[in-house]
C-alpha positions in Angstrom: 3.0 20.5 22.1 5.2 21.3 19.1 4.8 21.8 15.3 5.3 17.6 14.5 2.8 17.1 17.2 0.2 19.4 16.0 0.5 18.1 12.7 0.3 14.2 13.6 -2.5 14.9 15.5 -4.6 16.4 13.5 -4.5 19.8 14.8 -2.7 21.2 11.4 -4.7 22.2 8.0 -4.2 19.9 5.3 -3.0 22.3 3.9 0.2 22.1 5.5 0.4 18.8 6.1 0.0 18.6 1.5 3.5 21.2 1.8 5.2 19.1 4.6 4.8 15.7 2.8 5.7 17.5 -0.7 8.8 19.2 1.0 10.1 15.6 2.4 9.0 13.6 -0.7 11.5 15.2 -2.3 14.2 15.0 0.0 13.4 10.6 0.2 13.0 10.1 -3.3 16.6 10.1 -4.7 17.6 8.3 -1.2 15.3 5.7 -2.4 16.5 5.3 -6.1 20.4 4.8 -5.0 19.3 1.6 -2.6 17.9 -0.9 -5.0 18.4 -4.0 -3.4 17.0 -6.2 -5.3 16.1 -6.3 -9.5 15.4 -9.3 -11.6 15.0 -9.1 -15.4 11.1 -9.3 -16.2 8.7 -8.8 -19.2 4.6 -8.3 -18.9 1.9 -6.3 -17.4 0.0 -5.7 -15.6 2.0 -3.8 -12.6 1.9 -4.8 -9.2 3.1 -2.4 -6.5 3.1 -2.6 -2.5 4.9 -0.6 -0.1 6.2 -2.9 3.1 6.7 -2.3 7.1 7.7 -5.0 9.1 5.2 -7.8 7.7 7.6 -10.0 5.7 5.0 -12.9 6.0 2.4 -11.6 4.7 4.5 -9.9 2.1 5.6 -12.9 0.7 2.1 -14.5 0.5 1.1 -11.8 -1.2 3.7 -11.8 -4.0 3.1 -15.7 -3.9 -0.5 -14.8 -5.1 0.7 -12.7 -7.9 3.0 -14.5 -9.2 1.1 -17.5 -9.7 -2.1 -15.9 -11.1 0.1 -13.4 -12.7 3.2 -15.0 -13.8 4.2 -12.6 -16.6 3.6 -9.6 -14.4 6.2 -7.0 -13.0 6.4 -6.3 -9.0 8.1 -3.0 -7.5 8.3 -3.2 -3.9 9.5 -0.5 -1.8 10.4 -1.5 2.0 9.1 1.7 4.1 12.0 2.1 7.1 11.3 -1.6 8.3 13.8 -3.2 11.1 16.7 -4.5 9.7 15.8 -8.6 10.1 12.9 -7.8 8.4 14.8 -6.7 5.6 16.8 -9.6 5.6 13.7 -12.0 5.8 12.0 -10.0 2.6 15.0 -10.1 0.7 15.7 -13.7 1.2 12.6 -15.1 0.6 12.0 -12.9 -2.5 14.7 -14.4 -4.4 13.0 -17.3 -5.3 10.4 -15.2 -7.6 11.8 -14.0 -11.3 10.0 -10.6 -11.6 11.0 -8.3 -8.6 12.4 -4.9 -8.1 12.9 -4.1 -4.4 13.4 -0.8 -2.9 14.5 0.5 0.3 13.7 3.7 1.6 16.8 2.9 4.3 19.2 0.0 5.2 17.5 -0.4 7.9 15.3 0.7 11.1 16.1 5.0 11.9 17.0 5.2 14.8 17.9 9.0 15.4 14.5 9.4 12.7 12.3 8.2 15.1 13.5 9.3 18.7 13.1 12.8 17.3 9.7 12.2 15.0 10.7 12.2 12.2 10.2 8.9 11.0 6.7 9.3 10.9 6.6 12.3 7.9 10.2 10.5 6.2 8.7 7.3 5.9 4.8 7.8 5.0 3.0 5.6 3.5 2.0 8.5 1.1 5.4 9.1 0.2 6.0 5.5 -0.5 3.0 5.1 -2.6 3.9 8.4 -4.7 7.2 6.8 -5.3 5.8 3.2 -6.6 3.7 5.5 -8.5 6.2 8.0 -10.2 8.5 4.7 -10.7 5.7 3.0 -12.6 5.2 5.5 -15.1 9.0 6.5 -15.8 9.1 2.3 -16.5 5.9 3.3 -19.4 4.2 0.9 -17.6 0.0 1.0 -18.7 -1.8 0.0 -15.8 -0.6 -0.3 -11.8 -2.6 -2.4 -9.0 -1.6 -1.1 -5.4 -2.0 -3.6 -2.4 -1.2 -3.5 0.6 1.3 -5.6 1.7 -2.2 -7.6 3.6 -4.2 -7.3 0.5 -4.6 -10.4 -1.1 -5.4 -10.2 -4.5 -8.2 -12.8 -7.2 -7.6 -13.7 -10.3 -10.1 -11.6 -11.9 -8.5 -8.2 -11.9 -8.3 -8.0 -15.7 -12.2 -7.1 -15.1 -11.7 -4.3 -13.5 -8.7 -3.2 -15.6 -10.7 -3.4 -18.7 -13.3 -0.6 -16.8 -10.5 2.1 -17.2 -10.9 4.9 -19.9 -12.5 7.9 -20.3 -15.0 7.8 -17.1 -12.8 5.7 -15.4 -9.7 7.3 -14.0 -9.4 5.3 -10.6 -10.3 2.2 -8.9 -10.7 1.4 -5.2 -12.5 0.7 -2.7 -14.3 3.4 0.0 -11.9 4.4 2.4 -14.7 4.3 5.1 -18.7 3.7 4.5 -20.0 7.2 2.6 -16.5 8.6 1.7 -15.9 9.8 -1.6 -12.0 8.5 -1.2 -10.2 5.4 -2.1 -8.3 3.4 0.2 -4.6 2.4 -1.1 -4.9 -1.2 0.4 -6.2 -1.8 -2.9 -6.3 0.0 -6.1 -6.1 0.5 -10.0 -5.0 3.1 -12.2 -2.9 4.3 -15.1 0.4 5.6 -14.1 1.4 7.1 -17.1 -2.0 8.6 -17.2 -2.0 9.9 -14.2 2.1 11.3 -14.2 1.0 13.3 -17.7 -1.9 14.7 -15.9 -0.9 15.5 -12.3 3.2 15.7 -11.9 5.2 14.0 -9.4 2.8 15.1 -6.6 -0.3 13.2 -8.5 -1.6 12.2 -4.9 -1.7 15.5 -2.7 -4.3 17.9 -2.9 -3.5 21.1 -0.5 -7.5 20.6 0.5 -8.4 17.6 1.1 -9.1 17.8 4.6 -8.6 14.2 4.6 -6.8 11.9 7.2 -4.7 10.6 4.5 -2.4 12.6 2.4 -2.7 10.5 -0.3 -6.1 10.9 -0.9 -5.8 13.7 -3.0 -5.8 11.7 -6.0 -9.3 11.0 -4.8 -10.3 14.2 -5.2 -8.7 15.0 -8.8 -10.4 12.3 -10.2 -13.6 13.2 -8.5 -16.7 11.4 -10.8 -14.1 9.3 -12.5 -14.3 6.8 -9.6 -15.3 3.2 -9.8 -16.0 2.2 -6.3 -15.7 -1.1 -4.8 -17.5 -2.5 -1.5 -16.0 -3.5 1.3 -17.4 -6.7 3.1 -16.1 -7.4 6.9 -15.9 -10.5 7.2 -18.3 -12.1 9.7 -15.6 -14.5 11.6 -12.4 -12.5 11.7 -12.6 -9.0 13.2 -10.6 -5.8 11.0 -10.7 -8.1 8.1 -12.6 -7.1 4.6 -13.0 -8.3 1.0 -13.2 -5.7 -1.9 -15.7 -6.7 -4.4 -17.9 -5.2 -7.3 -21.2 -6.7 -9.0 -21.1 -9.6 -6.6 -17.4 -10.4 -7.7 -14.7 -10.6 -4.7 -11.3 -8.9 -6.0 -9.6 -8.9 -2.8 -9.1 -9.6 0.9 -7.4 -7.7 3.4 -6.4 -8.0 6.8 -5.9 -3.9 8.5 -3.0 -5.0 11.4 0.0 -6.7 10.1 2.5 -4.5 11.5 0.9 -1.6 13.3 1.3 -3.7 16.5 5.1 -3.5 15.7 7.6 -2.5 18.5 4.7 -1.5 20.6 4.0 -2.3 23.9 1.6 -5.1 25.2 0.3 -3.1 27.6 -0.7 -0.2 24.7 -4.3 0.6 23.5 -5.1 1.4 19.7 -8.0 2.2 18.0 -11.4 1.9 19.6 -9.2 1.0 22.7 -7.8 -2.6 21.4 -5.3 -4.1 23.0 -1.6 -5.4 21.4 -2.8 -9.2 22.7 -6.0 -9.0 20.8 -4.6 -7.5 17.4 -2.1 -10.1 17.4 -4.2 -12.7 17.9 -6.3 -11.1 15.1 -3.4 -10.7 12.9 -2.7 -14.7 13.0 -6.6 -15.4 12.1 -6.0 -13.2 9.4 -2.8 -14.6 7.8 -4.2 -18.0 8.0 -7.1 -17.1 6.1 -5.3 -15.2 3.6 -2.9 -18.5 3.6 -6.2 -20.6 3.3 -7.5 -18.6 0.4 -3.5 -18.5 -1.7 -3.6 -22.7 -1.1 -6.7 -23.2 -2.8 -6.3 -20.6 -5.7 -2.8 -23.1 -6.0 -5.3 -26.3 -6.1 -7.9 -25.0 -8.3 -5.6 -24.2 -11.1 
């Protein structure tokens, strides 16, 4: 087993893997700021930022939410290393909407990257978040909501907004039941804020021990959490909604694109097959589809 191996699987401090993702964020980065593909002229906050793999459906649902309940709101998007037709279907379809800035972190699906591994550490989704991040508060921007490009977001979100301050550093939802980590599918914070007080590397911590890399926020904001709940829903497995005080913020669905490029015959977690994810995955973007059309009707 070599060094990438040990280190994907788990077998590598956190420690390390902190250095490895710092080391590499800084070789993507300025890749990333010379391919702009896409940047419309836009006023408003707050901030909305995703990072995108291979889920252009359920990307452009989700920026159809935002846009309508958030019209004078600014999207950065930054496409993570997604196949090249992918690309094309995301930048096609986001034309239509007036207020986004689309990144890519490459023209289009590496190759040579990912027969040799390295796909996995060049294109993280920690790297990509740290990016959004870093890009939000060189734009001054106030406040920042990450989703994931699944996470479907309410109307509401000025509510939690209006809970950052002094005690309130970060806003998210448990990454699982009992951890004292937010999950990026869906969260608040102040990017300016946050660049002042932890540098371009806000979101590693060289001791987390955690799964995630980006987690160390998480634990530089320890007791300045607000924590949301996550609901599964009873009807569509690997599918939750993020609420607080009885008030639903968001939905998400957890396998738009991991069953990408993968075979049918593969098992993922908890030994589910490609079949059954996919038929999952529709169920979820139906739902998500179901819940966008009549936020449209009721307004």
């Amino acid at each position: 087993m070599d060094n990438l191996e040990r280190v994907r699987n788990g077998l590598v401090p956190s420690i390390v893997k902190s250095q490895i993702e710092k080391m590499v964020f800084n070789y993507t980065a300025p890749r990333i700021k010379k391919q702009v593909l896409l940047k419309n002229k836009f006023g408003g906050c707050p901030v909305f930022c995703i990072v995108h793999w291979n889920a252009p459906d359920f990307l452009l649902l989700n920026v159809s939410q935002i846009e309508f309940l958030y019209p004078n709101s600014k999207i950065y998007i930054l496409d993570n290393g997604s196949q090249q037709i992918c690309i094309y279907d995301i930048v096609k379809g986001l034309k239509r909407f007036k207020n986004i800035t689309l990144f890519a972190a490459s023209p289009g699906y590496p190759n040579w990257e990912t027969r040799i591994g390295a796909d996995h550490w060049l294109y993280s989704h920690a790297k990509g978040l740290q990016f959004l991040l870093n890009y939000a508060a060189e734009q001054q921007d106030e406040v920042a909501v990450f989703l994931d490009q699944d996470c479907l977001s309410s109307g509401n979100i000025g509510d939690l907004i209006a809970k950052l301050g002094r005690n309130v550093m970060l806003i998210g939802a448990r990454a699982r039941t009992g951890d004292k980590v937010v999950h990026a599918s869906f969260m608040i914070l102040q990017p300016k804020r946050i660049k002042q007080l932890f540098g371009k590397f806000s979101l590693f911590h060289e001791r987390t021990n955690s799964f995630e890399p980006y987690h160390g926020l998480s634990f530089k904001t320890q007791g300045k959490i607000l924590f949301l709940e996550s609901t599964p829903n009873e009807k569509i497995p690997l599918f939750t909604s993020y609420s607080f005080q009885g008030t639903t913020y968001a939905w998400h669905a957890w396998y738009s694109s991991r069953t990408t490029l993968l075979p049918a015959k593969m098992l993922l977690s908890g030994n589910l097959s490609i079949p059954y994810l996919q038929s999952v995955r529709k169920l979820a973007y139906d739902y998500l589809k179901q819940i966008h059309e009549e936020t449209t009707r009721r307004r």
